[in-house]
C-alpha positions as CSV (number, residue, x, y, z in Angstrom):
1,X,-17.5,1.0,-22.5
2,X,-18.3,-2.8,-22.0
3,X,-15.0,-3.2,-20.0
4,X,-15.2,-0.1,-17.7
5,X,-19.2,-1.0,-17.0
6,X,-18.8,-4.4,-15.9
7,X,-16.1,-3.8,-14.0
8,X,-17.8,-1.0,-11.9
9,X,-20.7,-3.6,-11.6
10,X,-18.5,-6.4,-10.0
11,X,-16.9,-3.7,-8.1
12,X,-20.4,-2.5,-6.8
13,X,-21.5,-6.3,-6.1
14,X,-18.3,-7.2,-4.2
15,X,-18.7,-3.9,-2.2
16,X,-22.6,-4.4,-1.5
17,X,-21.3,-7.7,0.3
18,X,-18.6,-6.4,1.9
19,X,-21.1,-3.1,3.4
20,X,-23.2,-5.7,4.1
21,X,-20.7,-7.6,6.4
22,X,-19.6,-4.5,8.5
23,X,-23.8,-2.9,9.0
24,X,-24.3,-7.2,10.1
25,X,-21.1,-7.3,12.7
26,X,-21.3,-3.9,13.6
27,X,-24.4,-4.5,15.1
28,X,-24.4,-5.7,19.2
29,X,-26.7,-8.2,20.7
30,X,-29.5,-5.8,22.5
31,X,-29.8,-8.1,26.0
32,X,-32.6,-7.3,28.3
33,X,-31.7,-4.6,30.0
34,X,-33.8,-1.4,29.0
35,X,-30.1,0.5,29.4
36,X,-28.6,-1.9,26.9
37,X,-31.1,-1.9,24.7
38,X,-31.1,1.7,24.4
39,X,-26.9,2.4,24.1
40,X,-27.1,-1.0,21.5
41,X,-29.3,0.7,19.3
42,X,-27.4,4.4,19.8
43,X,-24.3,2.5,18.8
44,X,-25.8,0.5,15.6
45,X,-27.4,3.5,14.0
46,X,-24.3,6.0,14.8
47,X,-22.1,3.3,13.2
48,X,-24.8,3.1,10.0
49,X,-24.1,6.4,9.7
50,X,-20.4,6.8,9.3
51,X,-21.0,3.4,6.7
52,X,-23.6,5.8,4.5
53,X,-21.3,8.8,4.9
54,X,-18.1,7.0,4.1
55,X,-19.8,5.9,1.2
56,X,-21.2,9.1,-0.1
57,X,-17.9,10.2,-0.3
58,X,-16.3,6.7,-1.9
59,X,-18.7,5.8,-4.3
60,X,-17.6,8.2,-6.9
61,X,-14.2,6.5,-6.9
62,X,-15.7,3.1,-7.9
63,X,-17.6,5.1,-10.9
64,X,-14.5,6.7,-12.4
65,X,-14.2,4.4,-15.2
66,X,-17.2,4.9,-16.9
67,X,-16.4,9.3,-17.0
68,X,-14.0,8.5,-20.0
69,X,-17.4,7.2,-21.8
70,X,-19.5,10.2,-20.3
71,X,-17.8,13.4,-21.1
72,X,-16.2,13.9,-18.3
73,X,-15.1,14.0,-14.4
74,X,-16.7,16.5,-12.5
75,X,-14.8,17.3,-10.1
76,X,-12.1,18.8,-11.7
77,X,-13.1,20.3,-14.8
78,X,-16.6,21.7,-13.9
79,X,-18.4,20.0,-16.4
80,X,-21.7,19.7,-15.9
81,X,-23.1,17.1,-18.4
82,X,-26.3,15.4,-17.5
83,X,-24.5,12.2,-17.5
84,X,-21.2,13.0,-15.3
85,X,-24.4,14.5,-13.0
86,X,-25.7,11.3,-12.7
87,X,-22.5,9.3,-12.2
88,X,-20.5,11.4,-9.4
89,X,-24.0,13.1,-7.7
90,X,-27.1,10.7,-8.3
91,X,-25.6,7.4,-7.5
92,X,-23.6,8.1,-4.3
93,X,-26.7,10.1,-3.0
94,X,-29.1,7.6,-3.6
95,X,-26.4,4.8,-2.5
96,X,-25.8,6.6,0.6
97,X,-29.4,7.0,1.5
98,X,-30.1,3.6,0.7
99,X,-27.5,2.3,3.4
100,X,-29.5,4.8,5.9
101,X,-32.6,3.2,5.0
102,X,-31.3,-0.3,5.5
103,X,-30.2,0.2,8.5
104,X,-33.7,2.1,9.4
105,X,-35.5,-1.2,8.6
106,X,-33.2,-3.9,10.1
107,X,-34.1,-2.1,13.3
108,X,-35.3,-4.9,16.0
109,X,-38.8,-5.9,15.8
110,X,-41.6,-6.2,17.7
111,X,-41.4,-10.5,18.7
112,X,-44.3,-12.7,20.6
113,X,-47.5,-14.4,20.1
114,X,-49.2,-10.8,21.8
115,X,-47.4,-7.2,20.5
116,X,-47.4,-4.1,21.3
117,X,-47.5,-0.6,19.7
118,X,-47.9,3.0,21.2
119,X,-50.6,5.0,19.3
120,X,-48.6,8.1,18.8
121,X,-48.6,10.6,15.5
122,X,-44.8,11.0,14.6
123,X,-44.8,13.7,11.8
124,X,-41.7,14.3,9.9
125,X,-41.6,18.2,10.4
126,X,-40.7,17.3,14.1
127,X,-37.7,15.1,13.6
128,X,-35.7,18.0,11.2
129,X,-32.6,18.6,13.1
130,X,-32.4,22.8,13.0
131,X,-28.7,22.8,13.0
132,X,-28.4,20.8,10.2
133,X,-31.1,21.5,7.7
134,X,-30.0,25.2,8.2
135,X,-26.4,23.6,7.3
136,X,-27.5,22.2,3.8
137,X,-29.8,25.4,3.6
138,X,-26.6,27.2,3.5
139,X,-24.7,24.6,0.9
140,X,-28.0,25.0,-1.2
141,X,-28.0,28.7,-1.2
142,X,-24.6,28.5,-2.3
143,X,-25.3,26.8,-5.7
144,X,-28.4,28.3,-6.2
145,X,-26.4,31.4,-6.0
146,X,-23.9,30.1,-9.1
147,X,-26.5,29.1,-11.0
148,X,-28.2,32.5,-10.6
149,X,-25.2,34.5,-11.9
150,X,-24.5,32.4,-14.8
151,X,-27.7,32.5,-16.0
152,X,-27.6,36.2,-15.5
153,X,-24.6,36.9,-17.4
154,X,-25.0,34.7,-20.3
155,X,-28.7,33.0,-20.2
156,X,-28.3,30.7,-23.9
157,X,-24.4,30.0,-23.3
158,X,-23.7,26.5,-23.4
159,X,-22.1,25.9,-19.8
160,X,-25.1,27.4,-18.3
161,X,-27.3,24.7,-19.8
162,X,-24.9,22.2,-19.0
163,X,-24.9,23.5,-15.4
164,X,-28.5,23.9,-15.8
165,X,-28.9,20.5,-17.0
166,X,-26.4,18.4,-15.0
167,X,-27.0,19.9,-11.5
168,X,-31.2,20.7,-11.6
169,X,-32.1,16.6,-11.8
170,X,-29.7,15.9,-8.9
171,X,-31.3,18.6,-7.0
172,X,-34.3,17.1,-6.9
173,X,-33.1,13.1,-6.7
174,X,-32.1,13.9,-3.7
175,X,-35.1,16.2,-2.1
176,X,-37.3,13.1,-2.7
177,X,-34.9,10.7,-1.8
178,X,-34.4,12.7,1.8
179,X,-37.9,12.9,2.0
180,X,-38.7,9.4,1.4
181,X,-36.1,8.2,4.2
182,X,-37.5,10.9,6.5
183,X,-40.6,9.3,6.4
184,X,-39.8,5.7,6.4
185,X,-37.6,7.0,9.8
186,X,-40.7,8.4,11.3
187,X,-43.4,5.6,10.5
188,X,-41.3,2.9,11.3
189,X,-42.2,0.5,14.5
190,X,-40.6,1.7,18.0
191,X,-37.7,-0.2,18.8
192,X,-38.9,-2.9,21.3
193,X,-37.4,-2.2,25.2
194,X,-36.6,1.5,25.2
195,X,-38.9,4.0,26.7
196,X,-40.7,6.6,24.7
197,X,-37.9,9.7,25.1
198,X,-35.3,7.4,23.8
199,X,-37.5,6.2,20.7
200,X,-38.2,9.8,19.4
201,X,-34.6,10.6,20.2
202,X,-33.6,7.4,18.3
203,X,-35.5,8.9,15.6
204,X,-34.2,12.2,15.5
205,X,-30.7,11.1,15.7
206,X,-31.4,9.0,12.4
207,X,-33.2,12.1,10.9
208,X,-29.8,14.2,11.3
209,X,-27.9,11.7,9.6
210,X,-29.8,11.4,6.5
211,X,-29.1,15.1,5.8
212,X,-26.0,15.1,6.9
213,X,-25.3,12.6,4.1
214,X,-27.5,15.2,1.7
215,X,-25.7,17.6,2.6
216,X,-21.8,16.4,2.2
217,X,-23.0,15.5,-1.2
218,X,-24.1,18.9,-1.6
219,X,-20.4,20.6,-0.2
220,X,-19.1,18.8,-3.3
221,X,-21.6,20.7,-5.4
222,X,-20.6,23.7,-3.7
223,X,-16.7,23.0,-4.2
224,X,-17.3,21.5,-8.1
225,X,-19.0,25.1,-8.5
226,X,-16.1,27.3,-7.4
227,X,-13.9,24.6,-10.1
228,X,-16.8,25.5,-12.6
229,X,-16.3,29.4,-12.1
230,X,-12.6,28.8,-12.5
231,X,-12.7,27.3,-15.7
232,X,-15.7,29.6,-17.0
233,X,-14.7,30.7,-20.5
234,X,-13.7,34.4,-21.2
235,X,-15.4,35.9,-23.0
236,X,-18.1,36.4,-21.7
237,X,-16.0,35.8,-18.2
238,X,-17.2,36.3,-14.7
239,X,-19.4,38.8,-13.0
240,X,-18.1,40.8,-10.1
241,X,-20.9,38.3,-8.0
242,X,-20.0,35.1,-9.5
243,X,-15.9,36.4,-9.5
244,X,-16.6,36.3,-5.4
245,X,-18.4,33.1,-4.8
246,X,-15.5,31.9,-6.4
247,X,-13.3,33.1,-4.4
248,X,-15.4,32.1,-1.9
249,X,-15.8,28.3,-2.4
250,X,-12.8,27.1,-0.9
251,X,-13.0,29.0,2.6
252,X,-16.8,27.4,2.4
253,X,-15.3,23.9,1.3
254,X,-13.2,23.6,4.8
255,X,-15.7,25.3,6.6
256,X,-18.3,22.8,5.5
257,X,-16.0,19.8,6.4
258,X,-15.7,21.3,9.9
259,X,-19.4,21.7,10.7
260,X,-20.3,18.2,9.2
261,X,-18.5,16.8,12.1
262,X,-21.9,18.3,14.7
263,X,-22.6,14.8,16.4
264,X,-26.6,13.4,16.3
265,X,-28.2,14.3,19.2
266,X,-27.5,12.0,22.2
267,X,-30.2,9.6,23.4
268,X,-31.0,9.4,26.9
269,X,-30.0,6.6,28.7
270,X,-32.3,5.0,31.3
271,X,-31.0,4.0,34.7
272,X,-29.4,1.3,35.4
273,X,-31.8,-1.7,36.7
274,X,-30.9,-3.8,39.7
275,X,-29.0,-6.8,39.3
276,X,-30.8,-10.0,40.1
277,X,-28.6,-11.3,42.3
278,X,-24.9,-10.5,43.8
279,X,-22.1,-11.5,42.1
280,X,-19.9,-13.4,43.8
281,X,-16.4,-11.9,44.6
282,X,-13.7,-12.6,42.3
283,X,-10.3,-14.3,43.9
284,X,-7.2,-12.3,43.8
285,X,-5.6,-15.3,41.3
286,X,-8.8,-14.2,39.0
287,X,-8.5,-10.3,39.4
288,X,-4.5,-10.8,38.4
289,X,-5.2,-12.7,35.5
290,X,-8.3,-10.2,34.2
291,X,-5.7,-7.3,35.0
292,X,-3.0,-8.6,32.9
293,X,-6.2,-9.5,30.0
294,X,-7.5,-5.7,29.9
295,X,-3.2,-4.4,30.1
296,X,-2.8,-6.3,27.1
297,X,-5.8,-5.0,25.2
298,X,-4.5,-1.5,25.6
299,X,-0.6,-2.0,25.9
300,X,-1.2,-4.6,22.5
301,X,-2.4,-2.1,20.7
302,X,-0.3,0.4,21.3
303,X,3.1,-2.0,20.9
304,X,1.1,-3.0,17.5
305,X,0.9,1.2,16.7
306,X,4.3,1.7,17.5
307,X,5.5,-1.3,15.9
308,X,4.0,-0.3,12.4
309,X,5.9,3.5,12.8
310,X,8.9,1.8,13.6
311,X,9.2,-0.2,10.2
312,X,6.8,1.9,7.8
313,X,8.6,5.6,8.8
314,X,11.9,4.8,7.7
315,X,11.1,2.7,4.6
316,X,8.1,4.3,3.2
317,X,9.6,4.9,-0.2
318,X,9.8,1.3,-0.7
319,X,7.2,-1.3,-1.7
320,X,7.4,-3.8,0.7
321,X,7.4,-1.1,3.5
322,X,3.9,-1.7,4.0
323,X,3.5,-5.5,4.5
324,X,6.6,-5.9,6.6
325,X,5.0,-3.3,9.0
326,X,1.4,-4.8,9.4
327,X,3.8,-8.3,9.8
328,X,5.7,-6.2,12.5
329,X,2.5,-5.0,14.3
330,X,0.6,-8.2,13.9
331,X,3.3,-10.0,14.9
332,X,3.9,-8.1,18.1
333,X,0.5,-7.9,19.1
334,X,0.5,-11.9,18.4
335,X,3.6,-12.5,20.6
336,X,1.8,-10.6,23.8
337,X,-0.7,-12.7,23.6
338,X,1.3,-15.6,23.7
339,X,3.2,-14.2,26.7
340,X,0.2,-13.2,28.4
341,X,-1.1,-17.0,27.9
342,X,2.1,-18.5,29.4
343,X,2.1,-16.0,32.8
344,X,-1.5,-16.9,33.3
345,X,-0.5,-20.5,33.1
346,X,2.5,-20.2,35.1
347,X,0.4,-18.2,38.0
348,X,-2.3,-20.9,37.9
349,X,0.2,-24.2,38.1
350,X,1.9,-21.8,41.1
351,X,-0.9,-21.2,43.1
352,X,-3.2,-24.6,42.3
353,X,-0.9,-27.5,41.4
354,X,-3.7,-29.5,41.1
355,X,-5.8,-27.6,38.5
356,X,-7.4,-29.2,36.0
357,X,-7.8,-28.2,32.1
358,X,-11.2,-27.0,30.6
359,X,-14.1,-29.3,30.7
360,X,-14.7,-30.5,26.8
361,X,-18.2,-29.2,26.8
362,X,-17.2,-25.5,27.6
363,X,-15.2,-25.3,23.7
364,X,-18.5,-24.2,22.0
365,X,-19.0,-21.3,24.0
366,X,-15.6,-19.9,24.4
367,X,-15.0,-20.5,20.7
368,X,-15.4,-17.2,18.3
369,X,-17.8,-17.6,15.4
370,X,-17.2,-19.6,12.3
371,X,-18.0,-16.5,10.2
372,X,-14.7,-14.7,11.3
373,X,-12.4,-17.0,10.8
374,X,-14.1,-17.8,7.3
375,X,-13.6,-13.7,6.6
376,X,-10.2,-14.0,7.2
377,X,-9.6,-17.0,5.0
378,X,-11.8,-15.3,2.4
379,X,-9.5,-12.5,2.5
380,X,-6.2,-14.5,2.4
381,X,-7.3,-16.3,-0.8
382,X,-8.3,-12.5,-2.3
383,X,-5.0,-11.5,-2.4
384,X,-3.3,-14.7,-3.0
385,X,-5.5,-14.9,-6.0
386,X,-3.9,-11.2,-7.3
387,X,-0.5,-12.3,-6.6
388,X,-0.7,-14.6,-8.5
389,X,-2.7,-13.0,-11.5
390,X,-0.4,-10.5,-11.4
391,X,2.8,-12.8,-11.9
392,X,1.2,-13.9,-14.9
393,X,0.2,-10.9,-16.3
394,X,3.6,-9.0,-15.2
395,X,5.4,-9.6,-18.4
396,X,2.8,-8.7,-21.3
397,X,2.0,-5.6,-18.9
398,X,5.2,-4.5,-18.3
399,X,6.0,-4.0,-22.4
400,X,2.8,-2.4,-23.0
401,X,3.6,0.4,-20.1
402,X,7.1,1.2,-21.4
403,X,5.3,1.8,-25.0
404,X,2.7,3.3,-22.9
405,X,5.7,5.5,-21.5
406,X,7.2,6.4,-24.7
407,X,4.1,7.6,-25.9
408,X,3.3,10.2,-23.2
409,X,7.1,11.2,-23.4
410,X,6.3,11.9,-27.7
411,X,3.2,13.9,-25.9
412,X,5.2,15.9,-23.7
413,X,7.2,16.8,-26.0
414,X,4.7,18.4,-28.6
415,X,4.3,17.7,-32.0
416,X,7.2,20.0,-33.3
417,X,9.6,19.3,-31.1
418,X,13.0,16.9,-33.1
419,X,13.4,14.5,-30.4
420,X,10.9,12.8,-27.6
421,X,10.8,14.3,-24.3
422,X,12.9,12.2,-21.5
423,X,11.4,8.3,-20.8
424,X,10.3,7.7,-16.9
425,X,10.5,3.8,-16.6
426,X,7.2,2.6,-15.5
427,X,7.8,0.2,-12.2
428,X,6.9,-2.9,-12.3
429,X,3.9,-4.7,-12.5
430,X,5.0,-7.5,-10.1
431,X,7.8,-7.0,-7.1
432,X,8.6,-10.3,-6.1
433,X,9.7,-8.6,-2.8
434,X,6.5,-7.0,-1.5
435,X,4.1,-10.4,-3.2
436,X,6.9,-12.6,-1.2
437,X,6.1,-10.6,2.3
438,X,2.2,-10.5,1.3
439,X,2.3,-14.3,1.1
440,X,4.2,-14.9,3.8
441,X,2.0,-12.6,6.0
442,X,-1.4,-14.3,4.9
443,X,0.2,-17.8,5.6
444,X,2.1,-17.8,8.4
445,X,0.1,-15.6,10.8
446,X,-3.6,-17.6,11.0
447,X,-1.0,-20.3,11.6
448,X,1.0,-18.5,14.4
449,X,-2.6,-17.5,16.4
450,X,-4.1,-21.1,15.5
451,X,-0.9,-22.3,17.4
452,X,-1.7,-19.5,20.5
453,X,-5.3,-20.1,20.2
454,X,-4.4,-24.2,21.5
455,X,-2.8,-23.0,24.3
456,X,-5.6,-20.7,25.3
457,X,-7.6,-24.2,25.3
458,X,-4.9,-26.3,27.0
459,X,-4.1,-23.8,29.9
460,X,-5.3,-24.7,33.4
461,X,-8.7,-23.8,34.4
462,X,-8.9,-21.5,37.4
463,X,-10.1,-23.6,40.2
464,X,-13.0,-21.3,42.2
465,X,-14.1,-19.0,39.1
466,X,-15.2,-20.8,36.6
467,X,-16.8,-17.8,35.1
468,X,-14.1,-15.9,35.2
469,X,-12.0,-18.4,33.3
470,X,-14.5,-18.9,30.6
471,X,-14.9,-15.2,29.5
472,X,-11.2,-14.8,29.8
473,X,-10.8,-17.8,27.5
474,X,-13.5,-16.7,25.3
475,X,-11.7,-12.9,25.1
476,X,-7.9,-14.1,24.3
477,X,-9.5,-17.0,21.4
478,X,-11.6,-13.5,20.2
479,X,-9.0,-11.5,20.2
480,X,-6.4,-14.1,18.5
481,X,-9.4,-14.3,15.8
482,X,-9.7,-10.6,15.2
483,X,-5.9,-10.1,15.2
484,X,-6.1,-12.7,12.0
485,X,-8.8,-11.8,10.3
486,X,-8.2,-8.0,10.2
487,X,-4.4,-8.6,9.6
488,X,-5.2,-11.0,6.4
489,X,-8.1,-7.8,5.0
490,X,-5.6,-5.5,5.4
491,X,-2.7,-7.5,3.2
492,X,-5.6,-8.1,0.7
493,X,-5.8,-4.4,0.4
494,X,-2.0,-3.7,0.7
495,X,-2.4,-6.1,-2.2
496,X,-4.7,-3.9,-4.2
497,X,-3.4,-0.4,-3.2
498,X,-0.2,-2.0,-4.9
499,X,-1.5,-2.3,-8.2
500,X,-3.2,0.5,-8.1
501,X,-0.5,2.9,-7.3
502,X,2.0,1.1,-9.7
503,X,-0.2,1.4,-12.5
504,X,-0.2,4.9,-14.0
505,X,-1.3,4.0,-17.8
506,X,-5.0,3.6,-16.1
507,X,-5.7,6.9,-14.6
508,X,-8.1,7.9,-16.4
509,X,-7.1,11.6,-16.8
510,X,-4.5,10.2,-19.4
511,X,-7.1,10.8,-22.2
512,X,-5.2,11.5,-25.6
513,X,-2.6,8.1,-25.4
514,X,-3.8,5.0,-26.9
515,X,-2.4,2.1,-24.7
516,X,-1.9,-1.6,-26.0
517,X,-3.4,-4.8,-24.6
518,X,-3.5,-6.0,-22.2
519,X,-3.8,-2.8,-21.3
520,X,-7.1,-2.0,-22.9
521,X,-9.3,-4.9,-21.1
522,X,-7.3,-4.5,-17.8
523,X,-7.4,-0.3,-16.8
524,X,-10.8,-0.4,-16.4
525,X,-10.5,-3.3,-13.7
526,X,-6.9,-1.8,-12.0
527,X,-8.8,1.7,-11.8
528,X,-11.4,0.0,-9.2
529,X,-9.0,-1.6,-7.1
530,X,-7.5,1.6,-5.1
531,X,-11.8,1.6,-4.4
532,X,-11.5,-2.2,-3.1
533,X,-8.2,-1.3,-1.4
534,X,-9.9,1.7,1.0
535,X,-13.2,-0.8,1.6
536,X,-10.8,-4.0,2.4
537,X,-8.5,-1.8,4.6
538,X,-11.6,0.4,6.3
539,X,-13.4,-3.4,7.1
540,X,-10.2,-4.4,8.4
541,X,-10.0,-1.4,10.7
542,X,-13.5,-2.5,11.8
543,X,-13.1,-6.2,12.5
544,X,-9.5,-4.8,14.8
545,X,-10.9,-1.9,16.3
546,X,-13.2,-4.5,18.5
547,X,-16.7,-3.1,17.0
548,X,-18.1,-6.2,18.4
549,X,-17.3,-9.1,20.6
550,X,-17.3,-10.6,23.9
551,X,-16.7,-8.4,27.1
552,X,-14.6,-8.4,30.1
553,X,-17.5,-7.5,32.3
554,X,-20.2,-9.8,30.9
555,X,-22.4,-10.0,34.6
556,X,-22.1,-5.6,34.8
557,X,-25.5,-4.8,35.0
558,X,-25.0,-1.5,33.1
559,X,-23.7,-3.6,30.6
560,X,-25.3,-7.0,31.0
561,X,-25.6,-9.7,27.5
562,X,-27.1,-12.8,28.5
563,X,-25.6,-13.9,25.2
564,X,-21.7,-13.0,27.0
565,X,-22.5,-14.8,30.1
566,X,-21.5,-18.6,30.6
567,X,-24.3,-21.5,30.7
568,X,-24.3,-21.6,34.5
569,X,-24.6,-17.6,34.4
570,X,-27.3,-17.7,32.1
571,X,-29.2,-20.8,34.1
């Protein structure tokens, strides 16, 4: 128990930080513009959302280990124990809710020696979206429905306490936790800028996603009921009503899925405002090189995409299929920027001879933050560090899994049977192979776009747009940083996924085979690390899906981020 617990509590601590790093870069710089203000905050509470929803339905993964001490998983054996309850319903509700609720208070606030608020009375019965309360209503009726006809058919049995039990607490967790966020949504300041229509619809947006949240929660209620039906014991058995709810469960299961997908309600955008002066017109040198900037943000991608088919489709049964594909597509994606650099410095030495390289006091602001580039490294040392703990470990572990192996073969078997059932040879615990292309990956490639990223610097200047030179500069170095950082998080959790697929002896639904150390000290930890694997892979899908960063139209005024424009711009 002391093994499985702390490892879910590192688990949960180096999660917390990582969550924390996607709700902080997620979030754009607001400007000045009332239209920007109001899409930036649109876009940072829509994206807080999927964070709380992903995690409603990952945070029971983390908490797996601790089952085998509870009595239970329960999603598949119905088993309602107070405790498994707790585990797989109460934490990932009030987790999930807690991530809407962050994000409700990190809203921007009111700033200046003289501030203003609009007296207006925002009650919390006018932000409940119809659609989706009815929604949950209908999840709700559902299990109330279960626990009905089990109670009816057998009041004193001992799975109808245990449903009674395990699912009434939850129930009402998570009304008082929805109501709580509810009203912290509707008494919290107005976000500074926007105009009073987009401030309430701000607020009902935010409203539908907390019970969104609630009520994915409650569709796995819903489907763990129809599993709880299936396994009821006979006799007494079923009633003719609880025999068709659960029949019914898994029609309700997809449909559920399906109408959780409703988007918030949109927020009305104001106008765009008048520019404050004209922008200049761009030279056709400049427009050539910003064409062949925005070709390779879409062709990259999809080279990159293609790329990672080619190598992963026909080697997928093999280990280092993986690596060598996100190598392939980083890789590719890393070479168009490097030919994209060289045309753009060919066309400039063609056309101006006699242009000069970038002043020496532009490098700060075309330079991408520190923090990313410290990510990546962060990342590379993560699954250096498991290579390398488990080539030490490979040895000890791989005897205790062939005994492990035998053992479950005797099981198989049965008790009465002469001989053992046939041995499958566990894999190994290290493949030189696939930690050989991991290494290579995390080493070579922040050395391959460090390379790029000095001729981004070195490149001539464009002679008459000096502003279009900068945010071009500052785009390719942003990109080349991304392309990096995301590429090393998604090795470190290649890395992970590895160990956790190769690692059979700690699934946890293994309950009856005693396993050997180091086997006993290290399940609990392998079981979180196909958890770490989907968070290190879903932040690397953030940080390369350009969530954030500089633009190619800085000076739009639709679209306009002092913080984007140049220090002439912005003078």
């Amino acid at each position: 128990m002391a093994a499985a617990a702390l490892s879910v509590i590192g688990t949960m601590v180096f999660c917390a930080v990582v969550v924390a790093f996607m709700m902080l870069t997620v979030r754009p710089k607001p400007g000045t513009d009332p239209r920007t203000i109001t899409e930036a905050a649109q876009k940072y509470a829509r994206r807080i959302g999927m964070v709380a929803l992903g995690t409603a339905l990952w945070l029971p993964g983390v908490l797996q280990p601790v089952l085998r001490e509870t009595g239970g998983e329960l999603w598949w054996d119905g088993h309602y124990a107070f405790s498994s309850a707790v585990v797989q319903l109460g934490a990932p509700t009030v987790f999930a809710l807690a991530v809407l609720a962050a994000g409700e208070l990190t809203w921007p606030r009111p700033r200046g020696t003289v501030r203003t608020a609009r007296l207006e009375h925002r009650g919390v019965r006018a932000l409940i979206p119809r659609y989706m309360t009815g929604l949950a209503c209908i999840f709700l009726a559902y299990n109330l429905l279960i626990l009905a006809t089990t109670l009816a058919r057998d009041p004193g049995s001992v799975p109808a306490r245990q449903l009674l039990a395990g699912w009434a607490p939850w129930l009402l967790l998570t009304v008082a936790a929805v109501a709580g966020v509810l009203k912290l949504i509707s008494v919290r300041p107005a976000v500074p800028g926007t105009a009073p229509e987009a401030d309430a619809a701000l607020r009902r947006a935010s409203a539908h996603r907390v019970l969104r949240t609630a009520a994915a929660v409650m569709l796995l209620l819903a489907s763990s009921g129809g599993i709880f039906l299936g396994n009821y014991p006979d006799p007494p058995g079923l009633s003719p009503a609880a025999d068709g709810l659960r029949n019914l469960s898994l029609p309700l299961l997809f449909a559920g899925i399906l109408a959780l997908f409703k988007r918030a309600p949109r927020v009305p955008l104001p106008e765009p405002s008048a520019f404050a002066g004209a922008v200049p017109a761009s030279s056709p040198l400049a427009v050539k090189s910003l064409a062949s900037s925005l070709r390779l943000t879409i062709g990259g991608t999809l080279l990159a995409g293609v790329a990672w088919i080619g190598i992963y489709a026909p080697n997928w049964e093999y280990r280092t299929a993986a690596p060598l594909a996100l190598a392939a597509a980083a890789g590719s994606f890393t070479f168009l920027c490097a030919l994209t650099e060289y045309t753009s410095a060919r066309r400039i030495r063609k056309h101006s001879p006699a242009a000069g390289p970038l002043d020496p006091g532009a490098y700060d602001f075309v330079r991408p933050p520190r923090w990313l580039g410290w990510t990546g490294t962060a990342a590379a040392a993560l699954a250096l560090g498991t290579l390398l703990g488990t080539a030490l470990l490979a040895p000890s572990v791989d005897r205790a899994a062939q005994a492990f192996a035998e053992s479950a073969a005797n099981a198989r078997s049965g008790p009465g049977a002469g001989q053992p059932g046939p041995v499958t040879a566990p894999e190994p615990f290290f493949d030189w192979r696939f930690a050989l292309a991991a290494t290579l990956l995390v080493l070579l490639l922040p050395l391959l776009t460090y390379l790029v990223s000095r001729k981004v610097l070195a490149r001539p200047a464009l002679p008459a747009d000096r502003d279009v030179d900068l945010r071009l500069r500052r785009v390719a170095l942003f990109r080349l940083a991304r392309t990096s950082t995301a590429t090393c998080l998604a090795a470190a959790g290649l890395v992970f996924f590895d160990v956790s697929l190769h690692s059979p002896w700690a699934h946890t639904y293994i309950r009856d085979i005693e396993v050997e150390p180091p086997l006993t000290w290290l399940a609990p930890l392998v079981q979180q690390s196909n958890a770490v694997a989907s968070l290190l892979l879903l932040a690397a899908i953030v940080v390369a899906w350009r969530q954030f960063g500089p633009s190619h139209f800085p000076d739009d005024p639709r679209y306009a981020e002092r913080a984007d424009l140049s220090p002439a711009q912005r003078a």
